[in-house]
Backbone as XML, in Angstrom:
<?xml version="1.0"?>
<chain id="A" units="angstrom">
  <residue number="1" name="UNK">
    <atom name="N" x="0.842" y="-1.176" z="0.000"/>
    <atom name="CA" x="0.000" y="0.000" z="0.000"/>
    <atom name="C" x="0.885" y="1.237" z="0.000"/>
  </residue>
  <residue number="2" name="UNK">
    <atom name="N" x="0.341" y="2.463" z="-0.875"/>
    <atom name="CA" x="1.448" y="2.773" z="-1.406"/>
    <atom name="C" x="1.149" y="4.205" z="0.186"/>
  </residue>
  <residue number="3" name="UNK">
    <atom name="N" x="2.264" y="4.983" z="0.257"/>
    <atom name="CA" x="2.016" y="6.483" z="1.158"/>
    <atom name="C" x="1.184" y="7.346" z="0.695"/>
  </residue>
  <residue number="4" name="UNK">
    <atom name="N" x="0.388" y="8.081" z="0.773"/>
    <atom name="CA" x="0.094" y="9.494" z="0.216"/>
    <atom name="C" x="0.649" y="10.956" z="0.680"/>
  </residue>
  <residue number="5" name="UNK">
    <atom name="N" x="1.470" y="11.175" z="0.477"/>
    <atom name="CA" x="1.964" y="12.575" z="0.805"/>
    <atom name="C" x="1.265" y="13.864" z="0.112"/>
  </residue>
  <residue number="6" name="UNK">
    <atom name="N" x="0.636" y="14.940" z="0.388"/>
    <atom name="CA" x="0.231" y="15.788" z="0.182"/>
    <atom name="C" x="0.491" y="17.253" z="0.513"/>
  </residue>
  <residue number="7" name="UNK">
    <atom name="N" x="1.282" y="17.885" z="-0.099"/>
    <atom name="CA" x="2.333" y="18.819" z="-0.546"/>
    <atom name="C" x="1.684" y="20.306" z="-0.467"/>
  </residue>
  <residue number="8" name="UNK">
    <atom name="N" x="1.677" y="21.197" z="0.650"/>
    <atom name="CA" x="1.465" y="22.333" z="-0.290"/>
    <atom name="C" x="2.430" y="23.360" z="-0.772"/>
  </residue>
  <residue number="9" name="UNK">
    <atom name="N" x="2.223" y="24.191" z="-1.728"/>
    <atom name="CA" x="3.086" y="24.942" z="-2.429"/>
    <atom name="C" x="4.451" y="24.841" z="-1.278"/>
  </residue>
  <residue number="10" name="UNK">
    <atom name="N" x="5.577" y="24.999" z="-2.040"/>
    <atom name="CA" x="6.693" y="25.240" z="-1.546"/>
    <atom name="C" x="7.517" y="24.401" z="-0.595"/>
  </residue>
  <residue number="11" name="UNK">
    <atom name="N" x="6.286" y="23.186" z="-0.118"/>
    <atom name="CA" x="6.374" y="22.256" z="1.426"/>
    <atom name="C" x="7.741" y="21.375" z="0.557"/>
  </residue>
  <residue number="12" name="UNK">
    <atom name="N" x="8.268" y="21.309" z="1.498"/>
    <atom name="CA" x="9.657" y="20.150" z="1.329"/>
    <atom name="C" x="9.377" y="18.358" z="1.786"/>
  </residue>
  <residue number="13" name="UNK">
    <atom name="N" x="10.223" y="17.928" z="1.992"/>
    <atom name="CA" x="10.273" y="16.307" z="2.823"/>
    <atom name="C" x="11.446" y="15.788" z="2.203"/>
  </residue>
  <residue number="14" name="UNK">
    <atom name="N" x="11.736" y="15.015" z="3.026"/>
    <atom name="CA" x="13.261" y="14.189" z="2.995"/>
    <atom name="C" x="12.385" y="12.917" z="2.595"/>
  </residue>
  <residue number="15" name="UNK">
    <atom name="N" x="12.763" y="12.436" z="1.531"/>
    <atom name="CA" x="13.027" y="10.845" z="0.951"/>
    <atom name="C" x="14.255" y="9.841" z="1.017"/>
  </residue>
  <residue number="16" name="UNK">
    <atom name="N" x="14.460" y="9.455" z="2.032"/>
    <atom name="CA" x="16.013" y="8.776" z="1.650"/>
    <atom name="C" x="16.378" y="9.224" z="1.964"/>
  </residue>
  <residue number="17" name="UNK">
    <atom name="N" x="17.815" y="10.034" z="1.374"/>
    <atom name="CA" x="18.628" y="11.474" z="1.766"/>
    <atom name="C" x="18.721" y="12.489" z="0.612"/>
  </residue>
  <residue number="18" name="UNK">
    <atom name="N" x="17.240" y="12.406" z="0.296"/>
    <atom name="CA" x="17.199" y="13.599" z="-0.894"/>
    <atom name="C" x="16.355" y="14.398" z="-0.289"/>
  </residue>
  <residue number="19" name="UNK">
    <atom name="N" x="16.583" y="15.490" z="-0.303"/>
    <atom name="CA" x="15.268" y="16.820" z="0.100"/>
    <atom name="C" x="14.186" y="17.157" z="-1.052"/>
  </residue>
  <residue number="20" name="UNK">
    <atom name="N" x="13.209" y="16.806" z="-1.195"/>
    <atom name="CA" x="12.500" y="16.923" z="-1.988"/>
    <atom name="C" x="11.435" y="18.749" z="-1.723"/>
  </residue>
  <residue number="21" name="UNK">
    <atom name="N" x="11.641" y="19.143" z="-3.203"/>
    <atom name="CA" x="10.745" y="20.871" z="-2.772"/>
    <atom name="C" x="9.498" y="20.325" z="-4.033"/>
  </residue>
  <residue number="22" name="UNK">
    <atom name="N" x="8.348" y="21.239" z="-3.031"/>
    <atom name="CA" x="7.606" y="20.976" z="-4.144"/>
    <atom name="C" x="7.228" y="22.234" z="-4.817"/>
  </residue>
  <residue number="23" name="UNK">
    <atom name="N" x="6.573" y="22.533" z="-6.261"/>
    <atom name="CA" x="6.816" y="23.691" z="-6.673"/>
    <atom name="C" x="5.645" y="24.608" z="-6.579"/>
  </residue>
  <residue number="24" name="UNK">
    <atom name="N" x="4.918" y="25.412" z="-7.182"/>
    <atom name="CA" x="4.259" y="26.650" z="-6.310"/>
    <atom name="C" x="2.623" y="26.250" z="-6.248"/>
  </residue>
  <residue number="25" name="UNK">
    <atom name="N" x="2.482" y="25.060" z="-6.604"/>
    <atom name="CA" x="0.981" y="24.426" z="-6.238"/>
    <atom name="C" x="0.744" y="23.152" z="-5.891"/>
  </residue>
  <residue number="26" name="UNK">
    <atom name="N" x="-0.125" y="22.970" z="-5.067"/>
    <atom name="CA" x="-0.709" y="21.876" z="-4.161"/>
    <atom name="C" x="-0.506" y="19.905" z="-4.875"/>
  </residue>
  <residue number="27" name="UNK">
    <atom name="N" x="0.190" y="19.589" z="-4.372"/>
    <atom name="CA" x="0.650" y="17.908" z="-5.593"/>
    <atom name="C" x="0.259" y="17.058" z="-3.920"/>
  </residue>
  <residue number="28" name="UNK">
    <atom name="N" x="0.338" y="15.947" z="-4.672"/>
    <atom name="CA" x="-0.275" y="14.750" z="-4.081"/>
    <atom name="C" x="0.476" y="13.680" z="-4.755"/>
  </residue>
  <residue number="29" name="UNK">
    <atom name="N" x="1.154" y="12.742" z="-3.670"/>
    <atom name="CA" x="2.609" y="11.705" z="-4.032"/>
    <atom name="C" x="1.655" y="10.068" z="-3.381"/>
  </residue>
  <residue number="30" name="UNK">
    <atom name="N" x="2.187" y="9.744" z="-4.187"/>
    <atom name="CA" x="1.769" y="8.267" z="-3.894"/>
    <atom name="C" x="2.915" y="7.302" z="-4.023"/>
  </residue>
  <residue number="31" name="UNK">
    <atom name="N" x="3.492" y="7.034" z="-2.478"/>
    <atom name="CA" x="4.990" y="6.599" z="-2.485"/>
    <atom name="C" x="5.209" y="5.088" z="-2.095"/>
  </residue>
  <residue number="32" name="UNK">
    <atom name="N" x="5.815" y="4.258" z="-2.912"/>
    <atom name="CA" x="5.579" y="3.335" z="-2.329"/>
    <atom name="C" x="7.303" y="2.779" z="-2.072"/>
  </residue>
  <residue number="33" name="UNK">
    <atom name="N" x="7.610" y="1.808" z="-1.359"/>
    <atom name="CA" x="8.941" y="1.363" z="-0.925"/>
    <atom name="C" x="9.362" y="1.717" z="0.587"/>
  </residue>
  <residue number="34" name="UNK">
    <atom name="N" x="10.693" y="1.558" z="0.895"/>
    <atom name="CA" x="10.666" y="1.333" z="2.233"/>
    <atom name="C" x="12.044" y="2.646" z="2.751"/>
  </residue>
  <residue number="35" name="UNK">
    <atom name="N" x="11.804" y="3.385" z="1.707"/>
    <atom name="CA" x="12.935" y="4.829" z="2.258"/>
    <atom name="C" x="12.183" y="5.165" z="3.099"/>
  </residue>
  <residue number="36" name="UNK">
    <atom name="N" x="13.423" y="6.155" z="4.396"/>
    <atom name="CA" x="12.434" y="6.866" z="5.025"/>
    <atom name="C" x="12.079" y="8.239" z="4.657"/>
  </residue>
  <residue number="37" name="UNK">
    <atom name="N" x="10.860" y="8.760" z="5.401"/>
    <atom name="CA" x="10.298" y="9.519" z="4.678"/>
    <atom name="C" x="10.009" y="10.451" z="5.655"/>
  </residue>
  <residue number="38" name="UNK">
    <atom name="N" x="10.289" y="12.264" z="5.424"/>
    <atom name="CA" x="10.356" y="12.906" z="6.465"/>
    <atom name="C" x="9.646" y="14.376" z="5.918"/>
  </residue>
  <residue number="39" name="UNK">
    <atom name="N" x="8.486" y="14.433" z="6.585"/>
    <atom name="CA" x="7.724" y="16.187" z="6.147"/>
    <atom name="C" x="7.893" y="17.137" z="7.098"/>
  </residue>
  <residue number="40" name="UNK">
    <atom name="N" x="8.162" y="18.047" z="5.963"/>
    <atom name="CA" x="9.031" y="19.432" z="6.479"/>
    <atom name="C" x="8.587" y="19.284" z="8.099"/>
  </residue>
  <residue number="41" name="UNK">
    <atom name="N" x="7.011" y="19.517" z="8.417"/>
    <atom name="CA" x="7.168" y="19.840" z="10.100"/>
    <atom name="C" x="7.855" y="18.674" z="10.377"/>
  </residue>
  <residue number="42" name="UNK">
    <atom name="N" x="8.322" y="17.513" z="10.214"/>
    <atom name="CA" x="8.749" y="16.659" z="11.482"/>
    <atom name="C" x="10.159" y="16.588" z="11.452"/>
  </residue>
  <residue number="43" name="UNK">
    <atom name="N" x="10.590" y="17.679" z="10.566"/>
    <atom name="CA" x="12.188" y="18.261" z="10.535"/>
    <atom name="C" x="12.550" y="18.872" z="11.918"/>
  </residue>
  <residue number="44" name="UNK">
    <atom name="N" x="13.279" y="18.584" z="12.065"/>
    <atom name="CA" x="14.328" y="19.434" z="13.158"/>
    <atom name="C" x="15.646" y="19.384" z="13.004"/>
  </residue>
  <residue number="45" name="UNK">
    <atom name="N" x="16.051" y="21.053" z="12.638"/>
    <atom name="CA" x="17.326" y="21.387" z="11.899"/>
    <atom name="C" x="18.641" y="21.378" z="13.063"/>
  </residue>
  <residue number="46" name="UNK">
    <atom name="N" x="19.403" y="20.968" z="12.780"/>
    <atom name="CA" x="20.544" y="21.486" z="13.990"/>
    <atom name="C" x="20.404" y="22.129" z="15.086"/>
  </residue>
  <residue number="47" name="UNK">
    <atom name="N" x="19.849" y="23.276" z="14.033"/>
    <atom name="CA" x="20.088" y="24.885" z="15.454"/>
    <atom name="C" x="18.777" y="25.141" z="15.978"/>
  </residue>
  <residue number="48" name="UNK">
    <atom name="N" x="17.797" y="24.455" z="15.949"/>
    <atom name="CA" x="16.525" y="24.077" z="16.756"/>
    <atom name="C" x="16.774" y="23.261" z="17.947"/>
  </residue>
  <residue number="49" name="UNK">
    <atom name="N" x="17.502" y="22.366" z="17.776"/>
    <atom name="CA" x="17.990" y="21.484" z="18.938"/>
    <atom name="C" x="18.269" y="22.089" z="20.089"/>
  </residue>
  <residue number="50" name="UNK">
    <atom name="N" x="17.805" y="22.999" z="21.137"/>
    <atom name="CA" x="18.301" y="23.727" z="21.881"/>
    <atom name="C" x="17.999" y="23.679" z="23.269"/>
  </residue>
  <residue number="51" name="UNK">
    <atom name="N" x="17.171" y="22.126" z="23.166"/>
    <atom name="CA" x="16.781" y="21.523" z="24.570"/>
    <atom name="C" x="17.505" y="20.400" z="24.556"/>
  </residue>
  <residue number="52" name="UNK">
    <atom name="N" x="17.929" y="19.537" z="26.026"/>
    <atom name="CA" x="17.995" y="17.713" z="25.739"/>
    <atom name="C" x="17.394" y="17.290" z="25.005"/>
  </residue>
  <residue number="53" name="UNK">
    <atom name="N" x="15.408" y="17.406" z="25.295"/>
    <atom name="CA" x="14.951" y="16.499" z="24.274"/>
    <atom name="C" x="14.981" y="16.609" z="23.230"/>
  </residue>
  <residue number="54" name="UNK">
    <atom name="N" x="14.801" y="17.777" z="22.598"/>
    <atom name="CA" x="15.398" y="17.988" z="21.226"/>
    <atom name="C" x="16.364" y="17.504" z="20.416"/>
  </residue>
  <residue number="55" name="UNK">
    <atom name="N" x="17.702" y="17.580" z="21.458"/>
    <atom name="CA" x="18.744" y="16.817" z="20.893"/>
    <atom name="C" x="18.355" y="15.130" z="20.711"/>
  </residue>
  <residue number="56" name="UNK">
    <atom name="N" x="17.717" y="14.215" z="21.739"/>
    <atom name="CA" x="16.932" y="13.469" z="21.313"/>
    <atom name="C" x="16.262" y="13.025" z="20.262"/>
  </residue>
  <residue number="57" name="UNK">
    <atom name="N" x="15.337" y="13.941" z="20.200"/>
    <atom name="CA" x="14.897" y="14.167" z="18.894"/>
    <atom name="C" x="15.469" y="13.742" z="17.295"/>
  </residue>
  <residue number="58" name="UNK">
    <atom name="N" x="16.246" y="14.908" z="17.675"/>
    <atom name="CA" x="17.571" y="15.577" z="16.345"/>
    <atom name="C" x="18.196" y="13.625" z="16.602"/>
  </residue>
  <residue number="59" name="UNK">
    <atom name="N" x="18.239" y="13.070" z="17.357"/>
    <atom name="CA" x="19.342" y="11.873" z="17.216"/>
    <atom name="C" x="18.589" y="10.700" z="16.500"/>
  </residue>
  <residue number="60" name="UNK">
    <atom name="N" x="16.912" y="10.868" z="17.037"/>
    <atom name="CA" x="16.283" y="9.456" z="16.145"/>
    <atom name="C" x="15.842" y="10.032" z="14.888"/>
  </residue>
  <residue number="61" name="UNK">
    <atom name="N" x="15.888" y="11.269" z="14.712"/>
    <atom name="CA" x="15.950" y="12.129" z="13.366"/>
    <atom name="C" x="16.949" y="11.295" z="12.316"/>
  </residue>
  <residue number="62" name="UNK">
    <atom name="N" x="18.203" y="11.494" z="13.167"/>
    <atom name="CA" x="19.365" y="10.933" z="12.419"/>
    <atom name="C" x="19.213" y="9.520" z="12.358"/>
  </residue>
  <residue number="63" name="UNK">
    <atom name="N" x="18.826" y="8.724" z="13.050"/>
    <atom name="CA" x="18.999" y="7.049" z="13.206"/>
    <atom name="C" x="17.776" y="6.656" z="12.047"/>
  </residue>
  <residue number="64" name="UNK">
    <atom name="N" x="16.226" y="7.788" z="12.392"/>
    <atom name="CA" x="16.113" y="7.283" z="11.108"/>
    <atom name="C" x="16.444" y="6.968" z="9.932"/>
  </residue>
  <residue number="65" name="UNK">
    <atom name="N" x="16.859" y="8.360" z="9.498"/>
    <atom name="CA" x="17.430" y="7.957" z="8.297"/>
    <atom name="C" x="18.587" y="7.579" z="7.413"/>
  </residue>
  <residue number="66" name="UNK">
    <atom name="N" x="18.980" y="6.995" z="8.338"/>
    <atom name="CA" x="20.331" y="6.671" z="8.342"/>
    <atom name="C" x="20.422" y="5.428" z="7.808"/>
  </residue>
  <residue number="67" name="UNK">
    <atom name="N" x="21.333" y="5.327" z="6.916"/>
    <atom name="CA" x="21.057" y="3.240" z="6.135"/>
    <atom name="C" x="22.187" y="2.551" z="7.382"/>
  </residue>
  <residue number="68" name="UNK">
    <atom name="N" x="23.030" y="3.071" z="8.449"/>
    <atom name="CA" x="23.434" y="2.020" z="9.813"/>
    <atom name="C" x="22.860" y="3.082" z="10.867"/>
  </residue>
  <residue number="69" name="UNK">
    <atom name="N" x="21.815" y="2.783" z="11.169"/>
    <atom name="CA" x="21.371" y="3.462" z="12.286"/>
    <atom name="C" x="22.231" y="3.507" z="13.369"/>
  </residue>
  <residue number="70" name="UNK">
    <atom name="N" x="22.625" y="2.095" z="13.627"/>
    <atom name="CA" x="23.241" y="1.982" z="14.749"/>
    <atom name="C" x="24.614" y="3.216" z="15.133"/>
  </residue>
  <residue number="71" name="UNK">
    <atom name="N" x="25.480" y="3.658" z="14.063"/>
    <atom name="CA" x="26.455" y="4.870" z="14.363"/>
    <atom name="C" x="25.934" y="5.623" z="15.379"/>
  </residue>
  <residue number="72" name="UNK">
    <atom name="N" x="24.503" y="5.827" z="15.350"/>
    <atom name="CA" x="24.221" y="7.046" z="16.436"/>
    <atom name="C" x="24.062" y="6.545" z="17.486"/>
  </residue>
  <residue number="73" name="UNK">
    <atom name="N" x="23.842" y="5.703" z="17.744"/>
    <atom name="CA" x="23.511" y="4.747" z="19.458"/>
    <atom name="C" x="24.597" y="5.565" z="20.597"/>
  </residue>
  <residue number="74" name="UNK">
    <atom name="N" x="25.444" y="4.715" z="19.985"/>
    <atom name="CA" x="25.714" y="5.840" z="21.759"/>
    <atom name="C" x="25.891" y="7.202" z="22.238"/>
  </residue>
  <residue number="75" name="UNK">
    <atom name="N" x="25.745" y="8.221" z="20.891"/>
    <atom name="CA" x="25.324" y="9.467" z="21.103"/>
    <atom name="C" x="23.857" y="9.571" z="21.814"/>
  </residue>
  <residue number="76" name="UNK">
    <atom name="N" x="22.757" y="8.977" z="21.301"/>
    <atom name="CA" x="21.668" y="8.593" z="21.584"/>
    <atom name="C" x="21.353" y="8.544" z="22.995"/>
  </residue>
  <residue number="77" name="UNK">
    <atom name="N" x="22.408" y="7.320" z="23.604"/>
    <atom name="CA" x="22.088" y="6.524" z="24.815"/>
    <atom name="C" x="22.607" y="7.418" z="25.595"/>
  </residue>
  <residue number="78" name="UNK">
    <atom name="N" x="23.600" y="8.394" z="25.222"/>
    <atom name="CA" x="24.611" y="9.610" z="26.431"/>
    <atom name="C" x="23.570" y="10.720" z="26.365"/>
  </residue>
  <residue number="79" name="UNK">
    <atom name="N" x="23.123" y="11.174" z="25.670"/>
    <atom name="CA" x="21.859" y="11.976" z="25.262"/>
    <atom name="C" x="20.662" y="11.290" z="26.437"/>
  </residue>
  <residue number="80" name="UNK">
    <atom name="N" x="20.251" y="10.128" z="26.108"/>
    <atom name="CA" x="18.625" y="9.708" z="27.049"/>
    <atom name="C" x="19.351" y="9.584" z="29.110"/>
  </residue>
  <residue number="81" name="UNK">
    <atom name="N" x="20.317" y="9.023" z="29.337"/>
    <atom name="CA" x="21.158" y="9.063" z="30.182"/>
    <atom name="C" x="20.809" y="10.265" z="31.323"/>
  </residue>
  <residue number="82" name="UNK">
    <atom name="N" x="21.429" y="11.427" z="30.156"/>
    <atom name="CA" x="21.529" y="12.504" z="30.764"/>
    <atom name="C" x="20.436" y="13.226" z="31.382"/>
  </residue>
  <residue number="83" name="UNK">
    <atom name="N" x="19.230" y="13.110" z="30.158"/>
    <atom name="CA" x="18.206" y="13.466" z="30.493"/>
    <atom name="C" x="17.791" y="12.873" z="31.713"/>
  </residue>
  <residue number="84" name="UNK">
    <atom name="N" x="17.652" y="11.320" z="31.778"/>
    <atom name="CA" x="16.765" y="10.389" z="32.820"/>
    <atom name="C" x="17.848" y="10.997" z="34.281"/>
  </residue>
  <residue number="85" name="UNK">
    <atom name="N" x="18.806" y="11.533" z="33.951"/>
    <atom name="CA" x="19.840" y="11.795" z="35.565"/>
    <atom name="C" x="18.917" y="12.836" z="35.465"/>
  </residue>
  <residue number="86" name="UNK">
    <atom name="N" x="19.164" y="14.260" z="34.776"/>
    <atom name="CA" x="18.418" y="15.519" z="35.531"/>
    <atom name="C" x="16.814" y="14.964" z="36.018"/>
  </residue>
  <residue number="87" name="UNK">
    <atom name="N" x="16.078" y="14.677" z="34.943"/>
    <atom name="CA" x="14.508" y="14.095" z="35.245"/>
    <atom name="C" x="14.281" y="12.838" z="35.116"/>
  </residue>
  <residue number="88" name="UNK">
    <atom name="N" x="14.190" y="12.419" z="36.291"/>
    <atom name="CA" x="13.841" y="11.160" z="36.190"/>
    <atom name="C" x="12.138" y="11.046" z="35.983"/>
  </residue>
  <residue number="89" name="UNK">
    <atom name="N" x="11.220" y="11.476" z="36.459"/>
    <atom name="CA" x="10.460" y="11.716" z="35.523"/>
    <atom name="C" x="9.962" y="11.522" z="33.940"/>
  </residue>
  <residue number="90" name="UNK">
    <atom name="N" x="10.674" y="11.614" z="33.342"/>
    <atom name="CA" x="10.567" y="11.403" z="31.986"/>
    <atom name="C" x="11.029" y="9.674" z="31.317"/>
  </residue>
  <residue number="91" name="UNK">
    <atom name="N" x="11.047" y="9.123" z="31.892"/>
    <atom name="CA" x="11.387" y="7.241" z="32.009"/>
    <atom name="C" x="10.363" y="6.623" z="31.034"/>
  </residue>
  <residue number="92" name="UNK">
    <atom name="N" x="9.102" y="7.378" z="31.247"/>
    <atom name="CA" x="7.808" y="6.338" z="30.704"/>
    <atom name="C" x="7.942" y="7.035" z="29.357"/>
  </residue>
  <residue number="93" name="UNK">
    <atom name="N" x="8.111" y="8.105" z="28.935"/>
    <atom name="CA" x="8.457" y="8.792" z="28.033"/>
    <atom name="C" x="9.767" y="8.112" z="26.758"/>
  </residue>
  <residue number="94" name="UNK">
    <atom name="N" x="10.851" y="7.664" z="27.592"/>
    <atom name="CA" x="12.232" y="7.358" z="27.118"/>
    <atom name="C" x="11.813" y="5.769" z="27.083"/>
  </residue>
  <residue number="95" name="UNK">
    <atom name="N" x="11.321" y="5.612" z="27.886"/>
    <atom name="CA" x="11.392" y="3.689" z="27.962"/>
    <atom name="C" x="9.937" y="3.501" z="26.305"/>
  </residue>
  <residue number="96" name="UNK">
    <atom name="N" x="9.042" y="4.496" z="26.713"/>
    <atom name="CA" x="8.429" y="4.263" z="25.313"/>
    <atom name="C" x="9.149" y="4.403" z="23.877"/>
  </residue>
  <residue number="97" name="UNK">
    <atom name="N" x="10.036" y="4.858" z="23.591"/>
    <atom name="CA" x="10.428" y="5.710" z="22.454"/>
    <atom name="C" x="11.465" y="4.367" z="22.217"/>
  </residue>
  <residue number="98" name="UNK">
    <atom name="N" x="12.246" y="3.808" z="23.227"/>
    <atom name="CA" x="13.404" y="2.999" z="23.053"/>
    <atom name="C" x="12.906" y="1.762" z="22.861"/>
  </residue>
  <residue number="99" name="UNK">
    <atom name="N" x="11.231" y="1.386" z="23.333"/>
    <atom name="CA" x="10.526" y="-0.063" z="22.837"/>
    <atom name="C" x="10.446" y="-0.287" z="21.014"/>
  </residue>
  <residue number="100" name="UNK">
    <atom name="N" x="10.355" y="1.485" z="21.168"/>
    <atom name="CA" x="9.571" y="1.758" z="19.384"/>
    <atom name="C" x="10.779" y="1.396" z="18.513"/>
  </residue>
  <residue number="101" name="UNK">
    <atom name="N" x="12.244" y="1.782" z="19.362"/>
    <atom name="CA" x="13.326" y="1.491" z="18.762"/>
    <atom name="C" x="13.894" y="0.031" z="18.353"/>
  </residue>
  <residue number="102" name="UNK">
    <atom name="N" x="13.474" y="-0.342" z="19.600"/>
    <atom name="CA" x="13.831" y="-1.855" z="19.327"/>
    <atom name="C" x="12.661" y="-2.460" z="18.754"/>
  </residue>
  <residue number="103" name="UNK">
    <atom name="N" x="11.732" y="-1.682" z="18.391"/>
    <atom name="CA" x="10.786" y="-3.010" z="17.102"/>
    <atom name="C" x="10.948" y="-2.428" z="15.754"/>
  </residue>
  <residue number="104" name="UNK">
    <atom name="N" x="11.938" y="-1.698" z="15.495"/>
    <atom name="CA" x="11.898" y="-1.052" z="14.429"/>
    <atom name="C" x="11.108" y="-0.073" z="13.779"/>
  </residue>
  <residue number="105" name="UNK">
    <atom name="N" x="10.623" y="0.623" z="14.991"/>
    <atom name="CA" x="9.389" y="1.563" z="13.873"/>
    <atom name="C" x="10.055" y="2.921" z="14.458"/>
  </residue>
  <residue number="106" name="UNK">
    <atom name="N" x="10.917" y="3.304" z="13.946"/>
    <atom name="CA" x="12.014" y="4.765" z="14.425"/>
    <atom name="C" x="10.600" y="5.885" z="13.882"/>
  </residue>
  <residue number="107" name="UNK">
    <atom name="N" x="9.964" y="5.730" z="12.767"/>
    <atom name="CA" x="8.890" y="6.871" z="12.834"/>
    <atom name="C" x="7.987" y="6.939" z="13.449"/>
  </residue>
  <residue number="108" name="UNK">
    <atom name="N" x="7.542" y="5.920" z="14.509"/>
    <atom name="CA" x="6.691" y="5.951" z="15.752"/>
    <atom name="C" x="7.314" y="6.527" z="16.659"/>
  </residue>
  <residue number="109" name="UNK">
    <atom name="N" x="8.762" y="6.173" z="16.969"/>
    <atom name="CA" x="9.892" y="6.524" z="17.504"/>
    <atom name="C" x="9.998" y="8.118" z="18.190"/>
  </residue>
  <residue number="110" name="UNK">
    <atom name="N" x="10.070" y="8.952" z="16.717"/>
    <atom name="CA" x="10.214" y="10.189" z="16.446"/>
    <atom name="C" x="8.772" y="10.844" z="17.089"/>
  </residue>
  <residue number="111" name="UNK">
    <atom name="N" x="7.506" y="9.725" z="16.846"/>
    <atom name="CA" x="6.304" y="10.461" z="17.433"/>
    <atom name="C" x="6.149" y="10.593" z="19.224"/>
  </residue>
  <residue number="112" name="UNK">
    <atom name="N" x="6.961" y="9.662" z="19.634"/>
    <atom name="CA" x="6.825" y="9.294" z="21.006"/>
    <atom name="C" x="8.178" y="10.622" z="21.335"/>
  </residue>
  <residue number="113" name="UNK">
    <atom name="N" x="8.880" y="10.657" z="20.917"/>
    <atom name="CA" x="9.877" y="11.696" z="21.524"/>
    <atom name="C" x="9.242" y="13.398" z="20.823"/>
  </residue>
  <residue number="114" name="UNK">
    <atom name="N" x="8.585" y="13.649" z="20.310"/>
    <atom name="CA" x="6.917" y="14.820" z="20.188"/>
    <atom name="C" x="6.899" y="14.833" z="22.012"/>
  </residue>
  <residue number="115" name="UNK">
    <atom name="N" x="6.031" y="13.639" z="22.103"/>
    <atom name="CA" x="5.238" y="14.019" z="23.323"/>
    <atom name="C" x="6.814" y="13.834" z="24.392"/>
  </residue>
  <residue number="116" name="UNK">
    <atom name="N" x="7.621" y="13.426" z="24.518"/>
    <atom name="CA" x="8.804" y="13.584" z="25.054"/>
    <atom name="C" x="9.106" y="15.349" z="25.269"/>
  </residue>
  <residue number="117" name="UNK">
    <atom name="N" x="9.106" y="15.829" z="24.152"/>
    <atom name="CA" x="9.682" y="17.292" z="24.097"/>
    <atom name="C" x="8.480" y="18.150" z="24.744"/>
  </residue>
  <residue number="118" name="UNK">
    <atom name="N" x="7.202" y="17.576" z="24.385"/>
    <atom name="CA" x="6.125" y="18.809" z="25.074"/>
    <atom name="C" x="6.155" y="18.552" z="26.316"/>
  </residue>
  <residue number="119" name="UNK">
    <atom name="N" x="6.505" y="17.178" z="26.941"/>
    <atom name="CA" x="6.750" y="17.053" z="28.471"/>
    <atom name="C" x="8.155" y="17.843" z="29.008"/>
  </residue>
  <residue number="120" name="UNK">
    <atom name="N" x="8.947" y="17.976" z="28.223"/>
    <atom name="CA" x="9.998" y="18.477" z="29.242"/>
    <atom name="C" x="9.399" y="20.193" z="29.025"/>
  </residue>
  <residue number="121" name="UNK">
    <atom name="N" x="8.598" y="20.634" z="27.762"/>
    <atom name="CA" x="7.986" y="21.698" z="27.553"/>
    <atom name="C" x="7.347" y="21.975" z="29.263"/>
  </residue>
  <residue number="122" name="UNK">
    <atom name="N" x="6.872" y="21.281" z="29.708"/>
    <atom name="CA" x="5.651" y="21.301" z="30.704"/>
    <atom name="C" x="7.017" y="21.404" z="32.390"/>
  </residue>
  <residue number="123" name="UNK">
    <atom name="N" x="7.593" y="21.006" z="32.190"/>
    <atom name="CA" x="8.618" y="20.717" z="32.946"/>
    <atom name="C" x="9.233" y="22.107" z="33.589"/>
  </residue>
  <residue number="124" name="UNK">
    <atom name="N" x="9.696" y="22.579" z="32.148"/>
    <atom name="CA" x="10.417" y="23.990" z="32.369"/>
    <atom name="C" x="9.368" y="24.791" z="32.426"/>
  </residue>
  <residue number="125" name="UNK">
    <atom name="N" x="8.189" y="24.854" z="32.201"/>
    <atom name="CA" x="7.146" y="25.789" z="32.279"/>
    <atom name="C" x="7.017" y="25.370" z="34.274"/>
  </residue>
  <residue number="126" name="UNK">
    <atom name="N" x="7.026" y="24.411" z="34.535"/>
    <atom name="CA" x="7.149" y="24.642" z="35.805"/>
    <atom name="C" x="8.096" y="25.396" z="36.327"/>
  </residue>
  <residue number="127" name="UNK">
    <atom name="N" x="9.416" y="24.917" z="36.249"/>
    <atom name="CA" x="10.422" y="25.680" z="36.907"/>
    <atom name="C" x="10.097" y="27.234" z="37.250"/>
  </residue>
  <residue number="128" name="UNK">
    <atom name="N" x="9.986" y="27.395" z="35.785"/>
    <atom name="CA" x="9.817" y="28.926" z="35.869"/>
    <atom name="C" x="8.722" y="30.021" z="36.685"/>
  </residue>
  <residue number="129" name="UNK">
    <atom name="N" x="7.346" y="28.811" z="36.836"/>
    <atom name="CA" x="6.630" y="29.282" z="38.107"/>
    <atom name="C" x="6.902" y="29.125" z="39.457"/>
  </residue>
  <residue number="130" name="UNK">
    <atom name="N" x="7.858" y="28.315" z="39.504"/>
    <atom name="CA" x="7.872" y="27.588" z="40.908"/>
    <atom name="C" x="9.052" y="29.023" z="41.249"/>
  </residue>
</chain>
């Protein structure tokens, strides 16, 4: 069954390791095969990375699409580490994302470390009242 991607003017996505642009009107992709596949919002560029989880993020970013995922692992694991020392808190969060890892679905992966980042979102929004 093939993907449907649906494009508007100008919207980008990573195929593989090609950046795909689309041009100044609305297209509709019907993708089939097993590259990974990445739309503009679920990009996160370098210099966005400007939390732990982010960097997180930015790392199963990379493991996705990566043809040896594994290179990034122990950046990854010094990255989740660090986090679980400052907040431990965030475990059910990390222990979800690293199940998704080990069954192979890194783009479920990427969705579980979303709600990862709006939790540490919620986190520092405390600090700052407390």
């Amino acid at each position: 069954m093939a993907l449907k991607v649906e494009l508007k003017p100008g919207e980008r996505f990573i195929l593989g390791d090609s950046v795909i642009t689309n041009d100044d009107q609305r297209t509709r992709l019907f993708i089939e095969g097993d590259a990974p596949i990445l739309r503009e919002k679920d990009i996160l560029r370098l210099d966005e990375a400007d939390t732990p989880c982010k960097k997180i993020y930015l790392m199963l970013q990379m493991m996705y699409l990566a043809p040896e995922p594994t290179q990034h692992h122990d950046l990854y694991f010094s990255l989740v580490n660090d986090v679980l020392e400052a907040a431990p808190s965030t475990r059910t969060h990390i222990d979800s994302i690293n199940n998704k890892i080990l069954t192979g679905e890194m783009y479920k992966a990427l969705k579980e470390a979303r709600k990862l980042i709006e939790y540490e979102r919620e986190l520092f929004g405390n600090v700052k009242t407390a």
